[in-house]
C-alpha positions in Angstrom: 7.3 68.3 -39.1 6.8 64.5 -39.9 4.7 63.3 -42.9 3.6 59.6 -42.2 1.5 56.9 -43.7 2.1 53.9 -42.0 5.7 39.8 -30.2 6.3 37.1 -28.3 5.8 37.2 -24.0 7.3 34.9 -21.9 7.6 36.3 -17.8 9.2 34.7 -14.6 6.5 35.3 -12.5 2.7 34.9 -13.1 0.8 38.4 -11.1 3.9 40.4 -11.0 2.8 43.5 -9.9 3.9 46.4 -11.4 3.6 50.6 -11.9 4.7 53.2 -14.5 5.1 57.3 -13.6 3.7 58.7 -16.7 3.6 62.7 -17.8 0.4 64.3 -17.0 -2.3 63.5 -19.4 -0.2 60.4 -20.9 -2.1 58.1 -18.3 -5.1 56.7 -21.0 -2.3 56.2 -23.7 0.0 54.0 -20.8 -3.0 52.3 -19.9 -4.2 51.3 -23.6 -0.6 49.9 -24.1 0.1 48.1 -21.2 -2.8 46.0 -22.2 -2.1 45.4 -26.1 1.6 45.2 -25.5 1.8 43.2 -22.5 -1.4 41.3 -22.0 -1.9 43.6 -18.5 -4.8 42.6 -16.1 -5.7 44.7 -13.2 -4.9 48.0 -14.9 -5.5 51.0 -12.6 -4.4 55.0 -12.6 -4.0 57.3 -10.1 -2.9 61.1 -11.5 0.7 60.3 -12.6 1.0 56.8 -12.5 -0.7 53.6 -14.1 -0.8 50.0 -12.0 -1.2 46.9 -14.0 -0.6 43.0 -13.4 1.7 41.5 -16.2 4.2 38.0 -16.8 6.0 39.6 -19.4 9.7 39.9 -18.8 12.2 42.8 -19.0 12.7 42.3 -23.0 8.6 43.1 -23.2 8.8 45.6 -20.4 11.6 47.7 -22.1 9.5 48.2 -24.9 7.1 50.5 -23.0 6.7 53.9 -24.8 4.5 55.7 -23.2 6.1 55.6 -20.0 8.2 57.6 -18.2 9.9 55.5 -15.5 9.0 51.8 -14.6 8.3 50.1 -11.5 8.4 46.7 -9.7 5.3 47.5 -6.9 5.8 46.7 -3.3 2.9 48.4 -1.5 0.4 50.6 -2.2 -2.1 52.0 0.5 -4.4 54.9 1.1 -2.8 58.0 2.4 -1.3 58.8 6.6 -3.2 60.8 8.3 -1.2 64.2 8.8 -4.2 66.6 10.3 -4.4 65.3 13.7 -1.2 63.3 13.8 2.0 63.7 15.1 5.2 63.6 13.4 6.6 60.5 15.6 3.3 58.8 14.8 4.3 59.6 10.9 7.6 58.0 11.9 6.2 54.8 13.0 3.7 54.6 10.6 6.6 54.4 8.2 8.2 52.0 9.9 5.5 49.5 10.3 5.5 49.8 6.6 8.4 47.0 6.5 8.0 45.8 9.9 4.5 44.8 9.7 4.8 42.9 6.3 8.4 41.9 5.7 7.1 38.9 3.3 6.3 41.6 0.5 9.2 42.9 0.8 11.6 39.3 0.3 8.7 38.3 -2.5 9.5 41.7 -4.3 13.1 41.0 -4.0 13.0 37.5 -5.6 10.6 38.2 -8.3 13.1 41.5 -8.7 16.8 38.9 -8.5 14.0 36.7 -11.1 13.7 39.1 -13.7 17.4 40.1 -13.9 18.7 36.1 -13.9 15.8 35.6 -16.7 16.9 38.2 -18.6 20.3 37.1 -18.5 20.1 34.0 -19.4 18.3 34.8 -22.3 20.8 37.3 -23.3 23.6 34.5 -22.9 21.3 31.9 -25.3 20.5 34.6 -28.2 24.3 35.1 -27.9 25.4 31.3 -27.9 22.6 31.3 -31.0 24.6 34.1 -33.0 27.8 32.8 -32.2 27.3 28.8 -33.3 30.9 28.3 -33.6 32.6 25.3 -31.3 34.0 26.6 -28.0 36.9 25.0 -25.9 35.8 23.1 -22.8 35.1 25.8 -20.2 34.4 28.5 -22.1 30.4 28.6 -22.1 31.2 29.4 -18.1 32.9 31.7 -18.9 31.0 33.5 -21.5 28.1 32.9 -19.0 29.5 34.7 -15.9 31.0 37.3 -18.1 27.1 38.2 -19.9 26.0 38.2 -16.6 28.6 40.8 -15.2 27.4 43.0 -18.4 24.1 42.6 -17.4 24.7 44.0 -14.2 26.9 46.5 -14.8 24.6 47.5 -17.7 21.6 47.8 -15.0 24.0 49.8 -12.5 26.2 52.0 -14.6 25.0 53.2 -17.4 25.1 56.6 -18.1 21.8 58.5 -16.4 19.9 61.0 -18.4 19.0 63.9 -17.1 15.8 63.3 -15.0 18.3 60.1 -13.5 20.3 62.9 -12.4 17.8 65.2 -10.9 16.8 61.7 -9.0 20.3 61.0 -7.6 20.3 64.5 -6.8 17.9 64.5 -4.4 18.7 61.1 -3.2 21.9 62.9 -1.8 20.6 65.3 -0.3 18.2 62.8 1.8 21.3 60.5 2.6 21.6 62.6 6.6 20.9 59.5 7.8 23.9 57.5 6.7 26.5 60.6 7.0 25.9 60.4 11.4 29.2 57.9 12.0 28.0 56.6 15.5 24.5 56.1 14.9 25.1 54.3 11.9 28.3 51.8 13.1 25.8 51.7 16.2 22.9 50.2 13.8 25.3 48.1 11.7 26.6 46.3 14.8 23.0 45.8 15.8 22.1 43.9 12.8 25.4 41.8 12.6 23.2 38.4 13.8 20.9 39.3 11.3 23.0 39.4 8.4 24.3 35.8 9.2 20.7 33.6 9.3 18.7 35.7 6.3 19.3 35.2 2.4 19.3 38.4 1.2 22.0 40.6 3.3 24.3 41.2 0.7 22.0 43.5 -0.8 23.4 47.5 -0.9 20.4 50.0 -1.2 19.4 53.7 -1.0 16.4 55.0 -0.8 14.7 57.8 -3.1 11.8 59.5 -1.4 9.2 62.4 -2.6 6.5 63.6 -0.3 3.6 66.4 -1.9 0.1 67.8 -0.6 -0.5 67.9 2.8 2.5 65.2 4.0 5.2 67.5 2.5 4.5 70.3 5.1 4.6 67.8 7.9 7.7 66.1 7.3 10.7 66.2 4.8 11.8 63.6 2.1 14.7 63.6 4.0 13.2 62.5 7.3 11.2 59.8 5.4 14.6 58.3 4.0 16.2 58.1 7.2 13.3 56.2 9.1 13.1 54.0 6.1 16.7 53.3 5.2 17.3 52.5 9.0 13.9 50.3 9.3 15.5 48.4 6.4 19.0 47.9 7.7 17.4 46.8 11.1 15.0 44.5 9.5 16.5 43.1 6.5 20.3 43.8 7.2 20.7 45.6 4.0 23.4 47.9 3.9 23.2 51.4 2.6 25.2 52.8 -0.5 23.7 56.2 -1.7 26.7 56.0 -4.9 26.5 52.9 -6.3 23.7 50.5 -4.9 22.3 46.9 -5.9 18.9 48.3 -4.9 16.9 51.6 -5.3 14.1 51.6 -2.8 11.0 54.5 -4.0 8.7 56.2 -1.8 6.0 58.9 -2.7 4.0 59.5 -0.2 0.7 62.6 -0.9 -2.5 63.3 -0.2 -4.2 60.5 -2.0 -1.8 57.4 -1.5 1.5 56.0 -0.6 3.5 53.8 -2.7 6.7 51.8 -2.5 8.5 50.1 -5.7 11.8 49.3 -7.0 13.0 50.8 -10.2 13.3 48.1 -12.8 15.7 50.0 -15.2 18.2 52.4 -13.7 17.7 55.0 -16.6 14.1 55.5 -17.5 12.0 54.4 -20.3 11.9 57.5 -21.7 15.3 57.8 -22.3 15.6 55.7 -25.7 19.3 54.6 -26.5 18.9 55.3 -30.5 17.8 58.9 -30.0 20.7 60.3 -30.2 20.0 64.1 -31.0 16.8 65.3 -28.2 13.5 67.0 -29.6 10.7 66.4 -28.4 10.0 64.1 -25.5 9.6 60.6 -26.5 6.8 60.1 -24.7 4.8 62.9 -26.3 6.1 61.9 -29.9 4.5 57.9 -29.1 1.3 59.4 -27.8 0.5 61.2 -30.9 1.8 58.6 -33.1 -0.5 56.1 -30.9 -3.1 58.4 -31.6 -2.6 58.6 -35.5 -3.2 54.9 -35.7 -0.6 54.4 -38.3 -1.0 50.9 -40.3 0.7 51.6 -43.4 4.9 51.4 -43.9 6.1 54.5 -46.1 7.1 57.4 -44.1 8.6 60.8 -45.4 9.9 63.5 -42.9 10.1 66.9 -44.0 11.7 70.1 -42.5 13.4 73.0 -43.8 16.0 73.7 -40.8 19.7 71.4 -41.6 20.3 71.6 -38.3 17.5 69.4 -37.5 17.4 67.2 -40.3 20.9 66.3 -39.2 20.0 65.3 -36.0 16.9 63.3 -37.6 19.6 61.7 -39.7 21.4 60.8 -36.9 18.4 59.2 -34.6 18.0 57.2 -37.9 21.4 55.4 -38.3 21.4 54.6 -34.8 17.4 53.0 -34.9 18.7 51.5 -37.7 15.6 52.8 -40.1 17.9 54.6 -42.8 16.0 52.7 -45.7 12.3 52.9 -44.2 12.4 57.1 -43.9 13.1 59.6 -46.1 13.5 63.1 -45.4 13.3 66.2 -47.2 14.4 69.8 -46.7 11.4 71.9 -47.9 9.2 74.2 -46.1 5.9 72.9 -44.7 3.9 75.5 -46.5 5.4 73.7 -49.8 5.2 70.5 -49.7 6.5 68.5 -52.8 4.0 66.0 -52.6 0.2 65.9 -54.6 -2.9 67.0 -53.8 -4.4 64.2 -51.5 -1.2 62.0 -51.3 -1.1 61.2 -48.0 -3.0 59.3 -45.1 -1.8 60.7 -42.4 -0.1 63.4 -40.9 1.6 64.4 -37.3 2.8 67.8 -36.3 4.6 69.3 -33.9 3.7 72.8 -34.6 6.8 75.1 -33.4 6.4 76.8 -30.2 8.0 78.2 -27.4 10.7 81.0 -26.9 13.7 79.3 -29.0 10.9 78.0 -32.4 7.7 79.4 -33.0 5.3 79.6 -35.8 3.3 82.4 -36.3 2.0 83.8 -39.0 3.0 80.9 -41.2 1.0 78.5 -38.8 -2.3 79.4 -41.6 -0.4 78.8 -44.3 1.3 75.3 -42.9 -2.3 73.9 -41.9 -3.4 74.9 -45.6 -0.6 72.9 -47.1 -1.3 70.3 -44.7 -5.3 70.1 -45.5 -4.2 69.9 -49.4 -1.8 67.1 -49.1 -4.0 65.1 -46.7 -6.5 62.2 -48.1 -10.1 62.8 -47.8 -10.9 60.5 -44.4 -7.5 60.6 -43.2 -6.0 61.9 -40.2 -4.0 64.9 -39.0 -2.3 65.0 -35.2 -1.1 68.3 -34.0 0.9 69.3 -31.2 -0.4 72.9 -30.4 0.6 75.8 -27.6 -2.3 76.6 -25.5 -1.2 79.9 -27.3 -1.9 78.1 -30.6 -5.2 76.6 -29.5 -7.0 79.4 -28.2 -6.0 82.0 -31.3 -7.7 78.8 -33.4 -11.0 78.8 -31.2 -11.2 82.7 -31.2 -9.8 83.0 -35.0 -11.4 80.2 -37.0 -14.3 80.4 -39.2 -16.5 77.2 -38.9 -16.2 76.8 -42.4 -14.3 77.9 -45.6 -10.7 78.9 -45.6 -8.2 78.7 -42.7 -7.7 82.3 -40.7 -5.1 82.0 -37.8 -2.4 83.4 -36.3 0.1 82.1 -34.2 2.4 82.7 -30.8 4.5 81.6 -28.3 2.7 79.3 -25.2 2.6 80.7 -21.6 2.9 78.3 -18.9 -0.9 77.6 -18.5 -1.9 75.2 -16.2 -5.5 72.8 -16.5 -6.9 69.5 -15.9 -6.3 66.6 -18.2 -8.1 65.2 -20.9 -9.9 62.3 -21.6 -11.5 60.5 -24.5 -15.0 58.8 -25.0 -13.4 55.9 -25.8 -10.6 55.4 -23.1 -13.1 56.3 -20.3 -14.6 52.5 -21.6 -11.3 51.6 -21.2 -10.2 52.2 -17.8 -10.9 50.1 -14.7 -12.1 52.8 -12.2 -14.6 55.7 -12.4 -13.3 58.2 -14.9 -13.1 61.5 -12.6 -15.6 64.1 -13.5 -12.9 66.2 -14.0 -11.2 64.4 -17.1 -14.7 64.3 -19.1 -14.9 67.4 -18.6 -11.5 68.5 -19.3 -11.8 66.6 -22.6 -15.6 67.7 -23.5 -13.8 71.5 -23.2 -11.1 70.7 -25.2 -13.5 69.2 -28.3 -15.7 72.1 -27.8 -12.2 74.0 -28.2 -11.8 72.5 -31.4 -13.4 74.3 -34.6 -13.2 72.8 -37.9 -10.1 73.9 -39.6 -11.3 73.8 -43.4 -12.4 70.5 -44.0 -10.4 69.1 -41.1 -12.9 68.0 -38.2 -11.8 67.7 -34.9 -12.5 64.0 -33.4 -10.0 64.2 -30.5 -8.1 66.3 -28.1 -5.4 65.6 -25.1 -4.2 68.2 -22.4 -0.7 66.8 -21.8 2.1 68.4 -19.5 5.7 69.3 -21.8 7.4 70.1 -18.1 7.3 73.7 -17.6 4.0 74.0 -19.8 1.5 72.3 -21.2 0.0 71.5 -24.6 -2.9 69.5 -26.7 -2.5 66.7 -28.6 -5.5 67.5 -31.4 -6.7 64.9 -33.8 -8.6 65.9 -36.8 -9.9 64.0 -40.0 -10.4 64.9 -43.5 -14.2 65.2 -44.2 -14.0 66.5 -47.6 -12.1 67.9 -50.8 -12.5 71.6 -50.7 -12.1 71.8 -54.5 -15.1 69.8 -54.8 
């Protein structure tokens, strides 16, 4: 458990357009901080994914939290027609994708080769800035092509977290299409002119492809890779490389669109460089810290297991915040701290088969309510488990009576607040209201805790609520 209490954008490109995959029920949070961190216009979800128009470069883009994996956008369009369609039709539908538009595509690349030379040539001036001493004649183009090299490699080899893996792992098995040694020597000979008169053939790709709903059971990933790595290599005179490419070309193709991008970063957002010990998903962890609204700078971390205070330790040193965090090894149901010491308060309350809370889970959200402010704020991370024994358990007022459990693997719609619904650019489905307007009426008081909001978000395998309460009163009063 965590006790808390609380830039500049240049771009290469005006309108470049972009989208982020996000965890289900994260897509409100992605979309609120796309447009305070990065000035985004045109801001638009779809279930798993947010679309926004930005000019802020990579340095801005890499500071995305609430995202998952990010995107440069080359197409999006409504969905193909699979009930009365043939397969070959599919095929050339697919194909017409890059044949009937190749201008996208070549303006995606540039604004793509525009935001890696940007970006390293601002790396090579904040280094030329740290490093002010004189330099022999020759050695700035040297230091130059050598950041540059870094940059690449940096882009292209860094070490690929797990759901890069699971990625690349799929790729391979959808790379048929460049394992048939006549038919491909056959295509590469055809495109030999090509590669000679256009600007861009040096370019090595491979193509990462996922097809769901209604598509999926009329053709395969795999099939979709092949017509569209071959469409490229025809077109374009791009060569494949499914170990090591320049390029990553993405394709999801369902029910209710079909989009095309280019993986910005080869390891995803999610995948933070200074957490070095995993806990729980960084995307989850910024949600609820999004949702805490933290504006004060004195934080205290408290749990009673070494093991993971270590690894807190640990993530500390290497996001250099040592001095701005302490931690404390005491049990959440006796906390060291005074009555109404603290303004806020987030929780991941244990769950699942290897930490669970259960009995203690009363006692914790006691400890919790006496240490908490009047008017401030409380974020939990609960089970479905957890949530329904506190709708069926809880008196509306007067002392806490709960017991706790392990979560199932439930599944549900998400959720959706009052005030994102102002926020985002489409109709709110019906189904989000009322996802959320179950999950308040979910929500009794917990003591004097009040419930103001609640979010169904997705862990993977199972699914949880982000709950936001606030202190209404002292109970010794």
């Amino acid at each position: 458990m965590a006790v808390v209490s609380a830039g500049p954008r240049s771009g290469p490109a005006p309108g470049a357009h972009f989208f982020c995959t996000a965890g289900r029920g994260l897509e409100p949070f992605l979309m609120r901080e796309v447009r305070e961190r990065l000035a985004a216009t045109q801001v638009e979800y779809i279930s798993g994914k947010v679309f926004f128009t930005t000019c802020s470069d990579l340095n801005m883009l890499k500071q995305l939290k609430s995202a998952e994996r990010l995107f440069l956008l080359i197409k999006k369009q409504l969905p193909f027609p699979v009930s009365s369609v043939s397969k070959g039709k599919i095929f050339n539908e697919l194909q017409r994708l890059i044949n009937d538009d190749p201008e996208s595509w070549l303006n995606a690349i540039s604004i793509w080769k525009n935001l890696l030379e940007l970006d390293a040539k601002k790396e090579k001036l904040s280094h030329k800035n740290a490093n002010p001493l004189k330099r022999k004649v020759g050695e700035d183009d040297i230091t130059a092509k050598k950041l540059k090299t870094e940059q690449i490699q940096d882009i292209q080899e860094t070490k690929e977290c797990q759901l890069e893996k699971q990625i690349e792992e799929k790729i391979l098995e959808q790379g048929n299409f460049i394992t048939e040694g006549e038919k491909f020597q056959e295509l590469q000979n055809d495109v030999t002119e090509a590669v000679d008169t256009r600007n861009q053939t040096n370019l090595t790709f491979r193509v990462s492809c996922r097809c769901s709903g209604a598509i999926a059971k009329t053709i395969t990933a795999q099939e979709v890779g092949r017509v569209i790595g071959i469409t490229l290599m025809k077109q374009f005179g791009w060569k494949a490389d499914l170990r090591n490419p320049n390029l990553e070309i993405f394709i999801h193709l369902s029910d209710i669109y079909s989009v095309l991008g280019i993986p910005v970063f080869r390891v995803p957002l999610a995948c933070r460089a200074y957490i070095k010990t995993a806990g729980l998903r960084s995307t989850i962890a910024w949600a609820m810290a999004s949702l805490a609204e933290i504006k004060d700078v004195y934080y205290v971390g408290a749990d009673v297991s070494d093991s993971q205070l270590s690894g807190a330790h640990d993530n500390l040193r290497a996001a250099g915040l040592e001095d701005k965090i302490e931690l404390l090894k005491v049990s959440v149901t006796e906390l060291p701290l005074p009555s109404e010491s603290i303004d806020i308060i987030i929780s991941d309350i244990p769950f699942g088969k290897k930490f669970k809370l259960g009995k203690d889970i009363k006692r914790t959200l006691q400890e919790m309510e006496r240490v908490l402010r009047v008017g401030g704020t409380i974020v939990l991370l609960l089970s479905e488990d957890h949530h329904k024994r506190l709708k069926g358990g809880e008196a509306r007022s007067g002392p806490l009576n709960s017991q706790g459990g392990h979560t199932e693997e439930p599944g549900g719609e998400e959720c959706l607040t009052p005030a994102e619904k102002a926020a985002v650019s489409e109709p709110v489905p019906s189904s989000f209201a009322a996802g959320n307007q179950e999950c308040l009426d979910g929500m009794p008081p917990l003591g004097s805790l009040v419930p103001v909001d609640c979010y169904r978000v997705s862990l993977g395998k199972t699914d949880a609520l982000i709950s936001k309460y606030k202190k209404a009163y002292s109970p010794g009063r």
